[in-house]
N, C-alpha and C positions, 0 to 999 in steps of 0.2 A: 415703425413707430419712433417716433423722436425721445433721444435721451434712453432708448432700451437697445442691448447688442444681443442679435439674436444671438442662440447657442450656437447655430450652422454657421456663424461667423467666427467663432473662439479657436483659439488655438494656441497650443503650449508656448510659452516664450523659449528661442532657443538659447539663450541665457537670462541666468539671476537678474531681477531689475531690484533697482532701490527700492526697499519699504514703502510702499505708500502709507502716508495718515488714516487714520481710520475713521471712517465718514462719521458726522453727528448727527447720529441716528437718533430717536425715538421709539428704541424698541418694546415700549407699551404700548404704542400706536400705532406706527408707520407701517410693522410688520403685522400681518394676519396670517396664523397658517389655518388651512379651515380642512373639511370633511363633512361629507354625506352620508346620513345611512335611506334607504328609500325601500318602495313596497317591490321595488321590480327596476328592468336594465329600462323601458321604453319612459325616454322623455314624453312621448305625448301621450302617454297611460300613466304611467304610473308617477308616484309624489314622494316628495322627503319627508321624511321622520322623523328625522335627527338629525341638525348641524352641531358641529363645537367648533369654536375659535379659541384658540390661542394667540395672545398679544404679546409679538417678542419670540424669539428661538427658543427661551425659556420660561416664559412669563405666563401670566394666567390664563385659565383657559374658562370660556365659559358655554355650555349646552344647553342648546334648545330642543325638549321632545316634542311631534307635534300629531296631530291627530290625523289620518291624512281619511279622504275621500271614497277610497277604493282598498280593497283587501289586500295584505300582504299577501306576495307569493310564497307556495313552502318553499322555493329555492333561493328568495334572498331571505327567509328566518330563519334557513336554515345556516347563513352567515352568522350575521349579526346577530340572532337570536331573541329580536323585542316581535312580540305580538299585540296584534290588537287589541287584545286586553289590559296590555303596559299602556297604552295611549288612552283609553276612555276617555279619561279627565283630562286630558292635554290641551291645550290652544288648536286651532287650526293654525295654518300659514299665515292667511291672511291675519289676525289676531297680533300675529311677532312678526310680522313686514315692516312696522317701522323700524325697528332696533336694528333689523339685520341688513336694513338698507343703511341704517345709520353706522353702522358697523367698517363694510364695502367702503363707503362714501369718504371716508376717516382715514381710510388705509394706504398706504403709497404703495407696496410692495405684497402681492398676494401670493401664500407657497402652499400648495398638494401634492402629494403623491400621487401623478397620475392624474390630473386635476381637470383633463378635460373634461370628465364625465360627469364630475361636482358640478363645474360653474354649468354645463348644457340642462343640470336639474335644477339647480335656482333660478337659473333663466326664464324655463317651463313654467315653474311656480310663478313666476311674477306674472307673465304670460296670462295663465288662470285663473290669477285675482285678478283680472284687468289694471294691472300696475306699470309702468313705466319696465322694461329690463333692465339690470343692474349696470351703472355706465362703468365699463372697464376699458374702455377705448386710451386712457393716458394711466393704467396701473404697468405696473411691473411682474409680469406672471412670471413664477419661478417652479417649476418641476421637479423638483430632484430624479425624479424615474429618468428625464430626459438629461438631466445633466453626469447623472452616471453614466447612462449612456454615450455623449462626448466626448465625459473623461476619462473612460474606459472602454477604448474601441470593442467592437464585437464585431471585427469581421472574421471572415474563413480562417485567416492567416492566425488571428488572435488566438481564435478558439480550438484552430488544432492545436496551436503550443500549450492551452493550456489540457486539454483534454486528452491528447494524444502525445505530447510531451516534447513534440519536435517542429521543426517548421518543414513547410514542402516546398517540393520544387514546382515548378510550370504553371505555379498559381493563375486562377485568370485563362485554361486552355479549359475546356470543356472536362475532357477524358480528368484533369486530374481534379477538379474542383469536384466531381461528382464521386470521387475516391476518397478525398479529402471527405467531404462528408459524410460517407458511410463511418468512416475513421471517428469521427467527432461523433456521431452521435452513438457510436458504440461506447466511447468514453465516457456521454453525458449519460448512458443507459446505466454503466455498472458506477459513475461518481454519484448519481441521486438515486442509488437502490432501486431502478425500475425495472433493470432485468425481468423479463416475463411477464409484466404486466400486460394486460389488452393494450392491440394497439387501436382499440377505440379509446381506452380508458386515456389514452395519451395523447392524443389527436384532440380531445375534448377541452384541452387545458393551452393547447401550442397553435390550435389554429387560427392563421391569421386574417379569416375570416370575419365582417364584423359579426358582434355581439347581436344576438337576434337571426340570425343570416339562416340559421335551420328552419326558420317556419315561412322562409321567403316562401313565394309564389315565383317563380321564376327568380331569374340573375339580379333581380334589384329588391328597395323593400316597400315598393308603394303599395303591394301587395300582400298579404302574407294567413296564414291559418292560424283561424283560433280554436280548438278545439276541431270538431269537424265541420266549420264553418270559414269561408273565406272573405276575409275583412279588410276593408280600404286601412293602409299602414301611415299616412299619410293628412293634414288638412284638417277640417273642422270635422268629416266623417270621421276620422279616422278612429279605428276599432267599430265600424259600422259593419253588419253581413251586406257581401253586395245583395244578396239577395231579398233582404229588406227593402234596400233603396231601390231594385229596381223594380218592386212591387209597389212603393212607395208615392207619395206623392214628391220623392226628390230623386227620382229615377233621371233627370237631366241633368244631377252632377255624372252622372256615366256616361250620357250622350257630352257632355262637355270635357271627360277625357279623351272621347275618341276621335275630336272634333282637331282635340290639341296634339304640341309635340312629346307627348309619351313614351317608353320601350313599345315598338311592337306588341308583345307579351300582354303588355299591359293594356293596350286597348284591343286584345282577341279576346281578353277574360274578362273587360266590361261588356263587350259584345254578347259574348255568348251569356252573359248573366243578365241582357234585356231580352233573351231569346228563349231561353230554357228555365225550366221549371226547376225550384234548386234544389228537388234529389238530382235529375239529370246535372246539373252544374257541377254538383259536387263527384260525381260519377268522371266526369270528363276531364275536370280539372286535375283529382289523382292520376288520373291516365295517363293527362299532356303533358302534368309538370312534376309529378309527383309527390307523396305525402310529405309532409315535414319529417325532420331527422329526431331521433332523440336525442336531448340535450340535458341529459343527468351529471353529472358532478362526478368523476369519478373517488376513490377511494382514498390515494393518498391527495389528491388536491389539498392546498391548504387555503 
């Protein structure tokens, strides 16, 4: 993108340079840092909540609560802690689409924590009022998650000096990186007090599996279980039982998975869902592919 340096481009100067001037900004305008709260992690279910912007690194901020469509989940209230009951009287989305497009639109530089998962939910929302999506294509997206990350390496090498307290040798050989590791994560076990915790409770917070990834149906997630039912993850069905549709009178979106390039997987479990009755469906598919995982929150999560 013109005029932005990616981060994967940056790198420390090996010496001091002169002072640069300091840009003339408009930091009541130019800059937006924003945030999401929403009912749930799925872009194509679930809806925002809550945005706030702040105009400027220190400047005013202002939020939107918003009524959303669909039920909070108890594991994102149990985050952020607003209920549908906090929303009753709130606006819909559509309701505050102008302002927050007007908002976007106004902004040269847009900063989140982590901000993928924001802008992929405002997105959605435009999406679902039938609104244009938000044009970010000449902003300046700024991450700070991702630029600590830059500025502060996290590789093996890093993390055993800091964990382990020393550097190693043969870095980069098999035998000793998988040494080095056991090392490191025994240090990150007794520096964040996790000693003896489940190592489900641990695996639940580090895995870098995406979000959603336990209710897949198979290795991808155009597939996935909702409750004990298995539902297109994917598209205008999406959150649909297949076995709806393929009792349905749109049982030819399945024939037009199987028709296309899809995983394998994924066009055996349309197949068999225009084939089988869906206790057998569901019978078969725990079988083939197994139940979703539990995905509780564990205890010290913060």
């Amino acid at each position: 993108m013109e005029g932005t340096l990616s981060l994967f481009d940056w790198r420390p100067r090996s010496a001091p340079a002169a002072p640069a001037p300091e840009p003339a900004v408009d930091s009541t305008s130019a800059i937006v840092i924003f945030d999401v709260e929403t009912t749930g992690i799925d872009h194509a279910r679930d809806q925002v909540i809550e945005l706030c912007v702040q105009f400027g690194l220190d400047g005013l901020a202002r939020t939107w609560r918003i009524k959303p469509g669909v039920p909070i989940s108890p594991g994102a209230q149990a985050v952020h802690g607003i209920s549908m009951d906090d929303l009753a009287d709130c606006p819909t989305f559509a309701d505050v689409a102008d302002d927050i497009v007007a908002v976007f639109r106004d902004a040269e530089v847009l900063v989140g924590y982590n901000l993928a998962f924001d802008i992929d939910m405002l997105q959605a929302e435009m999406v679902r009022i039938g609104r244009p999506m938000l044009e970010l294509a000449n902003k300046k997206i700024v991450d700070p998650f991702r630029l600590w990350q830059q500025c502060e390496p996290r590789s093996l090498q890093h993390a055993h000096q800091r964990f382990v307290g020393n550097e190693f040798a043969a870095a980069h050989s098999a035998s000793a990186d998988v040494a080095a590791t056991g090392r490191v994560l025994s240090g990150m076990l007794r520096a964040f007090k996790l000693d003896g915790q489940d190592w489900n409770q641990i695996a639940s917070v580090c895995d870098p599996r995406p979000a959603g990834w336990a209710s897949w149906v198979g290795p991808s997630r155009h597939l996935r279980w909702e409750g004990d039912a298995v539902v297109v993850g994917f598209g205008k069905y999406s959150g649909t039982p297949l076995h709806e549709l393929a009792a349905g009178p749109d049982r030819s979106f399945l024939r037009w998975i199987i028709e296309r390039d899809f995983p394998i997987h994924v066009i055996e479990v349309c197949r068999a869902a225009l084939e089988m009755p869906p206790d057998s469906l569901r019978s078969w598919v725990k079988e083939r592919f197994g139940q979703p995982a539990p995905t509780a929150a564990p205890p010290f999560a913060k």
